[in-house]
N, C-alpha and C positions, 0 to 999 in steps of 0.2 A: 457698817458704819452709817451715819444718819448726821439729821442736820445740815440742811445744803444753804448755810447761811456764809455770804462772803465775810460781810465785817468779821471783824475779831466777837468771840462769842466772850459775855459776859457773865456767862452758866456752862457748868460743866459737868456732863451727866454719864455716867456708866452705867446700862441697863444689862442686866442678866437676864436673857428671857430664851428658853426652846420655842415658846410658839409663834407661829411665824402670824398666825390671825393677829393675836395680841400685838406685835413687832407692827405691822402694819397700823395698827388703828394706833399707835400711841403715835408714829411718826405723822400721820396725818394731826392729830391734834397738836400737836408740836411746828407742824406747820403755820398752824397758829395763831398763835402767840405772838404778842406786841413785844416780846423780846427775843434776843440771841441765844440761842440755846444749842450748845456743840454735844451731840447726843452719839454716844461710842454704842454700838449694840454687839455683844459676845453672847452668843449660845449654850456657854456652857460656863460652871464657875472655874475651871481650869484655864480655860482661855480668859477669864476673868482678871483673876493674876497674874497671867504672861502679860495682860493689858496694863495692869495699873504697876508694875514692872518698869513695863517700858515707858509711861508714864511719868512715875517718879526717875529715872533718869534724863527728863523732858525738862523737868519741876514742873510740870502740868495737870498734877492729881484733881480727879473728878471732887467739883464737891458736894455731889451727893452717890451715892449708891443705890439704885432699885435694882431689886433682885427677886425673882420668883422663886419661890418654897421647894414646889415640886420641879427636880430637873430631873434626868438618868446621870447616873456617874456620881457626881457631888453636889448633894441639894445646897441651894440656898443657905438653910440653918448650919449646914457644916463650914460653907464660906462664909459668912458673916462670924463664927466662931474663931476660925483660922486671923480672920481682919480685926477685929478685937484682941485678938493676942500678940500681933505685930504691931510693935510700937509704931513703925512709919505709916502705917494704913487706919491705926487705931481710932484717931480722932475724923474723919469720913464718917458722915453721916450714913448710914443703913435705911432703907427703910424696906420693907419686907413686903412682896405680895402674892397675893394668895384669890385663887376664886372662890374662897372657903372663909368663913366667917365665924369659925369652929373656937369655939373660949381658948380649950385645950390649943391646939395653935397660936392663937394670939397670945398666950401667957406663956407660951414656951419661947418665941420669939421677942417676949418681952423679957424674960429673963437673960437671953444672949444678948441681949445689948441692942436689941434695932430701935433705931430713934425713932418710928411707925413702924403701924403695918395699915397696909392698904388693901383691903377689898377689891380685885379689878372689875372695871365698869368698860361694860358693850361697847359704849356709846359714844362716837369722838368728844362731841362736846360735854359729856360727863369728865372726859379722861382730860380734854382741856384746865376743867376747873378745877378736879383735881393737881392737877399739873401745877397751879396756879398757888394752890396752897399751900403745896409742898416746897417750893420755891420760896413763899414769903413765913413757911416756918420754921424751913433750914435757917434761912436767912438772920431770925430773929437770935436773942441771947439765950444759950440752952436752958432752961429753967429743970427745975425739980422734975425725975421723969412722976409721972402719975397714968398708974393703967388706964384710967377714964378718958386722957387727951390724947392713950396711943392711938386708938384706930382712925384712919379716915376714909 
């Protein structure tokens, strides 16, 4: 788990990630940030769903989802399918990442329903401003998806 923010967090994030580099540099960029950010990190998408589980009988669902592609066991694409198909989990935003920038990928996780995908970035302050946009385009009213505005 992540986010060592006292106040009440005003963002609520579930991250899917195996890699513990990646896990590390997101939370320093998260660090941050000019906002609250209550960041859940699960390693695997099994534990994913025991989390948003236990979650929903909180009433405290993440509103966004980041989730890595590649995991062992249940990747990514097959969790975000499973969350799409349950009505309670449905509407959570997805957004998919990937260190691959591969069409094929990006079109296939464009067709399961992730609201992005994101290319992961080295670099905390890349992953900050990322960070940053993801937040103000969850936030925004969903508009028509369009392949051209998924990646960021």
């Amino acid at each position: 788990m992540g986010g060592d923010h006292s106040e009440i967090s005003d963002f609520r994030v579930l991250m899917v990630e195996d890699n513990e580099g990646d896990i590390v540099l997101f939370n320093e960029a998260l660090s941050q940030l000019k906002r609250s950010v209550e960041l859940t990190i699960v390693k695997d998408s099994f534990t994913a769903m025991r989390s948003l589980d236990q979650a929903l009988k909180r009433n405290q669902l993440p509103d966004l989802i980041l989730t890595d592609i590649n995991m062992p066991g249940m990747s990514g694409k097959d969790l975000l399918m499973i969350l799409k198909k349950e009505l309670k989990w449905s509407t959570i935003p997805v957004i998919m990442m990937s260190t691959t920038s591969d069409p094929a990928e990006i079109q296939e996780a464009y067709e399961l329903g992730a609201r992005y995908f994101a290319v992961k970035r080295d670099k905390v302050d890349q992953i900050e401003s990322l960070f940053n946009k993801m937040i103000t385009l969850i936030n925004e009213p969903e508009r028509s998806r369009n392949l051209n505005d998924f990646v960021l």
